[in-house]
N, C-alpha and C positions, 0 to 999 in steps of 0.2 A: 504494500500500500504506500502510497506517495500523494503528497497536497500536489493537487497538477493547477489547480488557477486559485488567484484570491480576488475577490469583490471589494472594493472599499468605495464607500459612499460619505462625503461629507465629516469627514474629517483631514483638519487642517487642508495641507493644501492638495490633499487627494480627495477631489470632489466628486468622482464618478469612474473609476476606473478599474480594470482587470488587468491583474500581474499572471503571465503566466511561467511556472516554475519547474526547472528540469528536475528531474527523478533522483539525483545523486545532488547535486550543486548549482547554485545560481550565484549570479553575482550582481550584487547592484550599483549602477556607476549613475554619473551626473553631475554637474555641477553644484557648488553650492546653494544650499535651501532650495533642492531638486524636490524632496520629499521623500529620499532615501530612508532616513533612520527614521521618520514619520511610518513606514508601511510595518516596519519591526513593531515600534511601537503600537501601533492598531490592533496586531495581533495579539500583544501582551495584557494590553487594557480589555480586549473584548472576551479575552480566556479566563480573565477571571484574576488577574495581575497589575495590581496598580490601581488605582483610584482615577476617574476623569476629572477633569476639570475643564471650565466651558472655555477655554482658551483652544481644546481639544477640536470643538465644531469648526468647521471652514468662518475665514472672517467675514464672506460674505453672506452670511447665514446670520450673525448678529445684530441686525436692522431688525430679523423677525422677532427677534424674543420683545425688544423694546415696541415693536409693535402689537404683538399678542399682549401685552401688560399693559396697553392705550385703548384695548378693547377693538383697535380697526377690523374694520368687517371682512372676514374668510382669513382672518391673519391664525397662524398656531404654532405652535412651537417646534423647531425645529426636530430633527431625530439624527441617528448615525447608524452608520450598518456595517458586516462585514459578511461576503458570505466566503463562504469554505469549503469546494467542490476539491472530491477527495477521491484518486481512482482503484480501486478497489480489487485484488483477487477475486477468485470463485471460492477460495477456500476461506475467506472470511468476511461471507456475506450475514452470516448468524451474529459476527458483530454488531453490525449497521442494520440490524434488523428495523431498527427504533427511526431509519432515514429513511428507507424506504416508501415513495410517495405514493404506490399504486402495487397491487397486486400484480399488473402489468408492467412493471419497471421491467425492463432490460436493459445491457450494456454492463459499463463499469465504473461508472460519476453518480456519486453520491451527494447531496451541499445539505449545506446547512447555514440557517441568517442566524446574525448572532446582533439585535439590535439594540441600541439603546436608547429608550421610549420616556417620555412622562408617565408616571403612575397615573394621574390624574389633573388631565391641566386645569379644570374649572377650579379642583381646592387649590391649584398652583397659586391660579390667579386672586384665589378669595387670601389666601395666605398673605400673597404681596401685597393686594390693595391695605388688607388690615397692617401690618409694620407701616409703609406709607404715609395713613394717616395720623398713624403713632409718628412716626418721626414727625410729621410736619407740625403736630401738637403741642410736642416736646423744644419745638425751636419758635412757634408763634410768639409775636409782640401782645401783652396784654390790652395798650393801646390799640388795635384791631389793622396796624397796617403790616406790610408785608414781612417776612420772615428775614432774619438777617444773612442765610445763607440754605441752599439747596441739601436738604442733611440725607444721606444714603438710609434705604437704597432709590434714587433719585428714576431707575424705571426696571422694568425684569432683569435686563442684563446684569444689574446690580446685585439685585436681589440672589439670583441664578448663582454669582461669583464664588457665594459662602455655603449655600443649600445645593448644589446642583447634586451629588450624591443622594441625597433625602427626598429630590422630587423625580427622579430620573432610575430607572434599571434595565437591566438587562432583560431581554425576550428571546426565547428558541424560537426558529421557524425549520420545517423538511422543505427542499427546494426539490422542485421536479426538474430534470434537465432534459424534458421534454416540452416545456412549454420556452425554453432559452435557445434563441441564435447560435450560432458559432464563435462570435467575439463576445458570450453572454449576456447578451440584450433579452429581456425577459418581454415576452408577449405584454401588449400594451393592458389587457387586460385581465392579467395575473396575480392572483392574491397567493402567497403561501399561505400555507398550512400550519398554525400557529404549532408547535410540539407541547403536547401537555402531559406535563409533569405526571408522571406513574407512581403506583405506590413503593418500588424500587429505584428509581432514576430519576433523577431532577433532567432537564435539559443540560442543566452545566458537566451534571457526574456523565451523561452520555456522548459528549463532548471530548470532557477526559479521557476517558476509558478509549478513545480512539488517537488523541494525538499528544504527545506531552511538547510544551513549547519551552526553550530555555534561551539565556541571552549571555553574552562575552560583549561585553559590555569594553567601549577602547576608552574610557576613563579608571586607569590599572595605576596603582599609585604603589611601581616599588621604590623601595630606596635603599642607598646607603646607611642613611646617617638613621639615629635613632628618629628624629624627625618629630614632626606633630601626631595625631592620633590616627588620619588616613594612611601613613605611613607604612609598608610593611617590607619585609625584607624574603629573600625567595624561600628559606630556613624553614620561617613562619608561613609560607603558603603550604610547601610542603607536608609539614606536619600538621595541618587542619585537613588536608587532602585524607593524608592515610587517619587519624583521628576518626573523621567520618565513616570511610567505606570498614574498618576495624571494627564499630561500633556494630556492624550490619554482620561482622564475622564471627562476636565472641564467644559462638560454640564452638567453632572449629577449632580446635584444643592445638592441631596439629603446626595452626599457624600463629596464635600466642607461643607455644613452645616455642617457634624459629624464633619468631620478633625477642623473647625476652635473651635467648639465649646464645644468637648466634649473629652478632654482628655483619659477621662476613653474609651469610644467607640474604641478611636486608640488602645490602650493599647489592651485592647481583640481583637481586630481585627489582632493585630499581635501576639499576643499570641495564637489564633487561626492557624495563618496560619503554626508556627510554633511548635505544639502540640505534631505530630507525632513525629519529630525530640526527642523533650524535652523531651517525653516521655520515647523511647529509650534511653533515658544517666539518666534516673533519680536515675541509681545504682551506679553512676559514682560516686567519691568521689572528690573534692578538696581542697588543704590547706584552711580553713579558712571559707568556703562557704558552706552549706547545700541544695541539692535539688536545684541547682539554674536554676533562672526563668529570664525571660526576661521582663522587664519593660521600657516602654518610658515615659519620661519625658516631658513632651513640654511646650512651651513658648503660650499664649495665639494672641500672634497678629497673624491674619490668614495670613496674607505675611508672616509671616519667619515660621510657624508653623513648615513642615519639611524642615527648610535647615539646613545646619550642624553646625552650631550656634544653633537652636531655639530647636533641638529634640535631647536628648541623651540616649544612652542605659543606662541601670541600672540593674545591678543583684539581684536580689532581698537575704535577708539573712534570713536564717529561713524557716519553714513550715508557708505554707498563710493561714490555719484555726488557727493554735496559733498567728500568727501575725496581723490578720486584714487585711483590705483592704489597709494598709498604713503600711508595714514593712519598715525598715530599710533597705536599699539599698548603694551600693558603686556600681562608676563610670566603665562603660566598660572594662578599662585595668586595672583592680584588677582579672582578672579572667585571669586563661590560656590560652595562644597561641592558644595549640589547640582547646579546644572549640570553640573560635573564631575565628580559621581558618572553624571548622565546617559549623559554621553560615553562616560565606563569601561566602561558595559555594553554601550552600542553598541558599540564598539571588540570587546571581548570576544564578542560575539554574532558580527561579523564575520570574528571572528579565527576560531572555531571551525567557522563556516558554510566558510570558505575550504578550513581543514584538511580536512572535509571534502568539500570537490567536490574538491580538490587530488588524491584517490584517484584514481588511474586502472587499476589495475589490481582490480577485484572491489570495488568501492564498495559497502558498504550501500546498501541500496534506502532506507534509513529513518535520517532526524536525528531524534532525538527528543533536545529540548533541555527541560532541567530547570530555571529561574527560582526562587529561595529569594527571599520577599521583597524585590522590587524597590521600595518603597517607602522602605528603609531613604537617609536624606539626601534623599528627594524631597519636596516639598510638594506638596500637590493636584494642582494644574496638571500640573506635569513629570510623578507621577501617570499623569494621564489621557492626557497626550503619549505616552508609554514605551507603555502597552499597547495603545494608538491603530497602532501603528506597528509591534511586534514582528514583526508577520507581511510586512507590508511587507520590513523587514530581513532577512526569510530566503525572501521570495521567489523563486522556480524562475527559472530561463528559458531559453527555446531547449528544444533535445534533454533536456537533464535533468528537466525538467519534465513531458516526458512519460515517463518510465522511472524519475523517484527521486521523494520527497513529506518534506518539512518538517512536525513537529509538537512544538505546548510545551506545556508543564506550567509554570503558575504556583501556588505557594503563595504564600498573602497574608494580611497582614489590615488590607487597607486595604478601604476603603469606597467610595473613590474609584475604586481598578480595578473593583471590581462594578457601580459606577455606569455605567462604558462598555460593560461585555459584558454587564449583565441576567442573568436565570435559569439560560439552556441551557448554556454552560458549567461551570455550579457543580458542584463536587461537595464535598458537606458529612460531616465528619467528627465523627462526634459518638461523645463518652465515653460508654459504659456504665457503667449505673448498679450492675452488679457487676463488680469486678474490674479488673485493668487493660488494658483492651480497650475497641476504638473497632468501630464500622459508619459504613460510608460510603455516603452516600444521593447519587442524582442529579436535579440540579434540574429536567432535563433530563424527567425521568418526569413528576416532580410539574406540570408546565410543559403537558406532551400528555394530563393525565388532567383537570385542572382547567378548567372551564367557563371559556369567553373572557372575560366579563363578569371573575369573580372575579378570573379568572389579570392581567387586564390591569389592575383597578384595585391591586393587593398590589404587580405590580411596579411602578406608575408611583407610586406613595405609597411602597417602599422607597428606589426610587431618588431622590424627592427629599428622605427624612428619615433612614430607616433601616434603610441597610446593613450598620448595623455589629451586626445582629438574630444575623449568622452568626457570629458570634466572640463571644459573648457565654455568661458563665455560666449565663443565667436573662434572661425577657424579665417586663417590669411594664408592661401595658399599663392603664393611666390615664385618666380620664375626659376631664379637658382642660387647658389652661394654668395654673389653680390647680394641681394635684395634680402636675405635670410641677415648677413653680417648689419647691414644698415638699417634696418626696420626699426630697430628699437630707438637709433637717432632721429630717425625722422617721426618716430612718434613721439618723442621727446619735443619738438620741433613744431609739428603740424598740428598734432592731437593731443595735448598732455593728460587727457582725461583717460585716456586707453589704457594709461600706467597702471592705475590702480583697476584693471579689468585682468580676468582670465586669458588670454590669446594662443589657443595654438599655431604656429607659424609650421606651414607646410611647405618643405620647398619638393614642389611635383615638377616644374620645367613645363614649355609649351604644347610638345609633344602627350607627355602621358595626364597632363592634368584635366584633361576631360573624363577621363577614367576614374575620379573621385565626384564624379557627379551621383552614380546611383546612391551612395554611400550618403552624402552630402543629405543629397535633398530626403533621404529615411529618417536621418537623425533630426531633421528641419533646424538645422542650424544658421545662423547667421556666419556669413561668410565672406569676404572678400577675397576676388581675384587679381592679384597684381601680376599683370603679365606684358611681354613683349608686343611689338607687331610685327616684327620679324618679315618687313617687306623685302618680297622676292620677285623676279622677271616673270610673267605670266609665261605658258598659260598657268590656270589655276591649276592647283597639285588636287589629287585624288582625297575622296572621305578616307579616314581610318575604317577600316570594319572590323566589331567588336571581336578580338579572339586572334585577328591577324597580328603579327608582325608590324609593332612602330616604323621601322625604320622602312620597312619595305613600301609605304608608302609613302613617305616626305623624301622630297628632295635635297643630293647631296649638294651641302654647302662647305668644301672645302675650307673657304677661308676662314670658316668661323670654330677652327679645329686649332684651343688653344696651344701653342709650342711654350712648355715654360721652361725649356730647356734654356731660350735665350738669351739673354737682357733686353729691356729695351732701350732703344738707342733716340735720341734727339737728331733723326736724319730722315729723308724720306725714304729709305730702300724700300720699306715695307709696304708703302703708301702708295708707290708705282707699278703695284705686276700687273695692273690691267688698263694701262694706258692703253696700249693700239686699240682703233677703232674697230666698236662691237665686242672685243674678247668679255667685256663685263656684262653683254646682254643676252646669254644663255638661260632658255629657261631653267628657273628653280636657283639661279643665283642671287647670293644677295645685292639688295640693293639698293640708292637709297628710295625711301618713301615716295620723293616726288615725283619718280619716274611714272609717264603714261604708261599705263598696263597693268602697275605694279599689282601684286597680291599677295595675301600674306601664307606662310608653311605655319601658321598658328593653329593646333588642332582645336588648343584650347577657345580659339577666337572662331573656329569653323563649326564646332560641334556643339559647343554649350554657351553661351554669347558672346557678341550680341548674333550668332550665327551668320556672319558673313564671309565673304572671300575675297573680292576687290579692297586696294585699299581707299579706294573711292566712295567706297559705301562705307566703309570703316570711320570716316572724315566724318562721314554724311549722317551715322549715327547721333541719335538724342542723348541727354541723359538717362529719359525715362526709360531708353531702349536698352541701358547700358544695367537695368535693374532686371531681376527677376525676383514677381513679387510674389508672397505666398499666398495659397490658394489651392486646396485638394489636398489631399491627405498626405500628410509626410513632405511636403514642401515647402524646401529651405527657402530666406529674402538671401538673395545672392547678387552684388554687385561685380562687373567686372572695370578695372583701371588700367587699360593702355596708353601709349603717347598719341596723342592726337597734335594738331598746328595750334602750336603759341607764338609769342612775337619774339623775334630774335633780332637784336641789334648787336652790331659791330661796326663803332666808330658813328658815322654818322646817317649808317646804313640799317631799316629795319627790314622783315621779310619775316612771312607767315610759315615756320619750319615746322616738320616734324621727326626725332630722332626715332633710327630703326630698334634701339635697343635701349637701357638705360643711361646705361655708361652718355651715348650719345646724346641722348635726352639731358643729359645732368652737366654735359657738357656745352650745349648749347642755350642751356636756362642759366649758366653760370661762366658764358664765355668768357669776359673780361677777365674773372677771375680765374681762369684754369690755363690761359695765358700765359698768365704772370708766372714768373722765374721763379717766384719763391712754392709755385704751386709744382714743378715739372718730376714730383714723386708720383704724382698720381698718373703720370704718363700720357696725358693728354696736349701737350704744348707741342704746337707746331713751329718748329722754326721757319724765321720770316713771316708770321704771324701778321706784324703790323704792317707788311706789306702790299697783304694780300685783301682782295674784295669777299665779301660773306658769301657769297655764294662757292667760292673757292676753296675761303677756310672749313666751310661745313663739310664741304666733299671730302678733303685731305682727313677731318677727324672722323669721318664715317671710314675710311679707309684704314685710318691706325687702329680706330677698335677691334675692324674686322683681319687685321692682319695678325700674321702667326706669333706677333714677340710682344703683344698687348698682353701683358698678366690683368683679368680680370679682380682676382681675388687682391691683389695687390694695388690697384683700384681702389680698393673699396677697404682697406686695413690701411692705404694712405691718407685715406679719406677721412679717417675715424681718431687721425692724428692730429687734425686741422681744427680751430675753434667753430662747434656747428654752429655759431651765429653769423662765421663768414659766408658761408653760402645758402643758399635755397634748394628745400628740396623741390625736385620733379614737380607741375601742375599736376601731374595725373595721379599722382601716389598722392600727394594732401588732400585732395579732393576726395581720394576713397578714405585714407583714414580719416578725415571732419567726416564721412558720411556715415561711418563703424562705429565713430564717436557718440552719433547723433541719435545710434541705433540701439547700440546698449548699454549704455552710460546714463544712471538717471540723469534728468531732470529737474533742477532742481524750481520747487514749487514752495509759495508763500504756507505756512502752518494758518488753516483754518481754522478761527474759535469753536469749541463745541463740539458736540457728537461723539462718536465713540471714536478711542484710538484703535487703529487696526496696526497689528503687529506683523512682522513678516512670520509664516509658520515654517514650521522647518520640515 
């Protein structure tokens, strides 16, 4: 048995949505206040863990209560839901007896609503109104005029803050998964089937008896130092560990005898259980410490054996064939944080796996364990170790294995756990662009709908640059190592608001960056393309088709095949191999922009926008055309920023240019200064310079960029050396970042008096 979807209705910022979850592992990624550790929590509050609080409901659900407490006509109090479709064996359908909606159920989806209701909203309301006019009684002027201030609870929302546990519970409902769609949309007119309580099973104990829920919670407070009282040290996690499951053992005579009497026995016993783990870090390095191992020390009186006095960790120092059975060892907190945060979770994941197989009488069929950011104290590595392994840790065995099933839920926003599990577990939780509400996509769809070619090259290119695509405010996908080195100058520069935003910077090149479109527009992210125009001699070059060979359809452009063998030199060699007349007008070479004919080798600029191929219609493009806006499902606001005509002056000379690349763009929006002698690191100075007429000097620097001894990168790491207030970035780059700016950077808006505060939910 395994929880295969979950329903959440109106709470916080998950206002109507369906997660659905793989049979072994899920992972949950997104940006911040996505709604991630909001869906964990939903389930803990609605199992019957934790206490709500009206902070709980969606905040646009808050006008109601203050409404229902004014008396307004058809107003009533809000509610919360979650439901719980669970997929079910043949062999233990005598469980879920109590779910079953029909004598006629078939399949293998069971649900269940787990709501949270008003008892009774009419005494709700008669409640409030009486405190009400007790307060406003209690604060009246004798003299008969107005009160000196609004004394709480001033409308339901108030009132609701303190009471909502005492006017508010829990409800069972059987859900039929015959009267539900496929993405769980329930027939419009569908009532469940309230569950009412038997004289053996409440709705909560039939609940139970099917799924036990737990949390690893990533506020882990160990330490070194003795510290204040959240404090603990891993010594002390350990011996609460075994304390617990001990407590569940004390007839077994056979394992008191070891524990009081045999040191060595504990010692491999938990070196055993921790093997795997140890094993996986054994490449690991630490200041000081070799291969370390885990050693308990214990005190001989079997009453304190393990309390956190009598048992302490020890790391062991050295290789244990050169050191014997008795190495030299130092105390617990000689070792790293992280390691020992490592451990903690192990321990904790053990401790909780135990409690539950330790059931023996009516065991959930189902662990479903909840992982908050395990990254928190891990570096990469450990990272990759921990979710390498998780499952490992809560593996079955024997009899349980075939009768009970372990599954987790990780929220994360590391890069490095998506690196190990890939696409199919993800499930991505993305804010709406109204309101404060999230949807949650699975990668897993996007993963079986996407052609192999596509799907295999996106994930083998996230996985070794960018994972971190999923937790980001907005993606900038980039032409290439220039634009990737200076983006964050010229957001510095153009946009300083972007700083304090998420940004994934994607450098894809013009070529393969249409290839992040299905991806793109799934995840409906906000996105900018900064890309070339890469004018070439017509005719126009062929579509890409999807699955073929990049290269086999763009045309070769020899000169723009960097030589950084070279130096570059202050002469024109490089600048002249296509003097004779025509040799430069082959199609598919480069050229510059102004050429009649010209077209761009831009797939990016061919296949996802603004989809043209002349560079005439490229000119001829709007801005609005340069936008794709969202609209249908899964569809990214996606802007794209090429060089288009600015005005270029030299000397006394202006003209309408447009450079082919950026280098050229950045050279011609900052001519004068790339000129000058003090600028000739950056490799753009043409000697005899002030000689020559603009239309001259433009050709000669469109020729140095594209010549073999141009270091791009060197470009742009000169660049970076220079005070960024001496020059301007690109028109077409500022314009996209103001317009990324503009997109997901609040707002900042005057503080309205009055009404409720709405908080962001998490």
């Amino acid at each position: 048995m395994h929880l295969q979807k979950l329903g959440i209705r109106n709470f916080r910022r998950l206002r109507d949505v369906v997660i659905d979850l793989a049979p072994d592992i899920s992972i949950f990624v997104g940006a911040n206040n996505s709604g991630k550790t909001s869906a964990g929590h939903a389930l803990q509050l609605f199992t019957g863990k934790g206490r709500f609080t009206l902070h709980d409901f969606s905040a646009e659900l808050w006008p109601q209560f203050v409404a229902f407490g004014e008396g307004v006509a058809g107003a009533t109090l809000p509610t919360m839901s979650i439901d719980i479709w669970l997929h079910i064996d043949g062999t233990d359908i005598h469980r879920v007896i109590d779910l079953l909606p029909s004598l006629a159920w078939q399949g293998a989806l069971v649900g269940m609503r787990i709501a949270y209701v008003p008892i009774d909203p009419e005494a709700t309301k008669a409640r409030y109104t009486e405190m009400r006019r007790r307060a406003l009684a209690a604060v009246a002027r004798e003299d008969g005029q107005a009160a000196a201030f609004d004394p709480a609870p001033r409308n339901m929302h108030d009132f609701l803050r303190e009471d909502l546990n005492k006017e508010y519970e829990l409800r069972y409902y059987v859900l039929d998964p015959a009267r539900f769609a496929a993405d769980m949309t329930a027939d419009a007119d569908y009532v469940p089937v309230a569950l009412m309580p038997s004289e053996s099973r409440s709705g909560r104990e039939i609940l139970n008896s099917l799924i036990r829920v737990d949390f690893l919670h990533a506020q882990r407070h160990l330490s070194d130092s003795p510290g204040g009282a959240r404090a603990e040290d891993l010594s002390r996690v350990l011996s609460r560990f075994y304390e617990r499951n001990l407590e569940q053992k004390e007839d077994d005579l056979d394992v008191l005898r070891a524990l009081a009497n045999s040191e060595a026995m504990l010692n491999d016993h938990l070196e055993r259980v921790f093997e795997p783990t140890l094993r996986s870090l054994a490449t690991l390095g630490y200041p000081g410490l070799s291969n370390p191992r885990l050693m308990i020390r214990s005190a001989l009186d079997p009453a304190a054996i393990m309390s956190d006095r009598g048992a302490r960790v020890h790391y062991a120092l050295g290789d244990a064939e050169e050191q014997g059975i008795d190495p030299p060892t130092l105390p617990d907190h000689y070792n790293g944080l992280g390691f020992k945060n490592l451990i903690f979770m192990v321990v904790e994941l053990l401790d909780l796996h135990a409690q539950w197989l330790a059931i023996t009488d009516g065991r959930p069929l189902l662990h479903l364990v909840f992982i908050e950011e395990p990254e928190a104290h891990l570096h990469a590595q450990l990272q990759q170790a921990f979710i390498r392994k998780v499952l490992d840790i809560l593996q079955l065995q024997g009899e349980d294995q075939r009768h009970c099933s372990s599954q987790v839920v990780v929220t994360t926003h590391s890069s490095h756990i998506l690196y190990e599990r890939g696409f199919r577990p993800i499930r991505y939780f993305r804010r709406s662009q109204t309101g404060n509400r999230s949807e949650i996509l699975s990668l897993s769809s996007f993963y079986d709908r996407t052609p192999e070619g596509e799907r295999n090259f996106l994930e083998r290119y996230l996985k070794l640059t960018h994972c971190d695509l999923f937790f980001a405010d907005a993606a900038v996908l980039v032409e290439g190592n220039v634009e990737r080195l200076l983006l964050p100058q010229m957001i510095e520069i153009a946009a300083p608001k972007l700083r304090s935003t998420y940004l994934s910077i994607l450098e894809v090149g013009g070529a393969f960056g249409h290839r992040f479109k299905p991806l793109i527009e799934f995840l409906g992210l906000t996105a900018l393309i900064v890309t070339d125009l890469d004018s070439v001699v017509g005719p126009p070059v062929p579509d890409v088709v999807a699955g073929d060979p990049i290269e086999a359809a763009l045309p070769v452009v020899a000169d723009e095949v960097d030589n950084e063998a070279r130096p570059p030199e202050e002469n024109d060699a490089d600048d002249e191999d296509e003097d004779e007349e025509g040799a430069g007008r082959r199609a598919g070479k480069a050229c510059l922009p102004e050429l009649a004919g010209a077209v761009t080798s831009n797939q990016m600029l061919i296949q996802w926008l603004p989809r043209r191929r002349t560079i005439a219609d490229l000119f001829a493009v709007t801005p609005e055309e340069k936008i794709q806006p969202r609209g249908g499902e899964g569809t990214a606001l996606v802007r794209v920023a090429y060089q288009y005509r600015t005005a270029v002056t030299w000397r006394e000379e202006t003209l309408q240019l447009a450079g082919r690349t950026l280098e050229e763009a950045f050279a011609l929006e900052n001519l004068p200064w790339c000129q000058a002698n003090e600028q000739r690191d950056l490799g753009l100075r043409i000697p005899g310079a002030a000689g020559k007429d603009l239309s001259t000097l433009v050709e000669r620097v469109h020729k140095r960029v594209k010549g073999s001894s141009f270091k791009k990168t060197d470009f742009a790491l000169g660049l970076l050396g220079h005070q960024p207030d001496a020059w301007r970035v690109p028109t077409y780059i500022a314009e996209g970042l103001v317009w990324l700016e503009g997109e997901i950077t609040p707002q900042e808006q005057p503080e309205e008096p009055g009404g409720l505060h709405v908080e962001e939910a998490r």
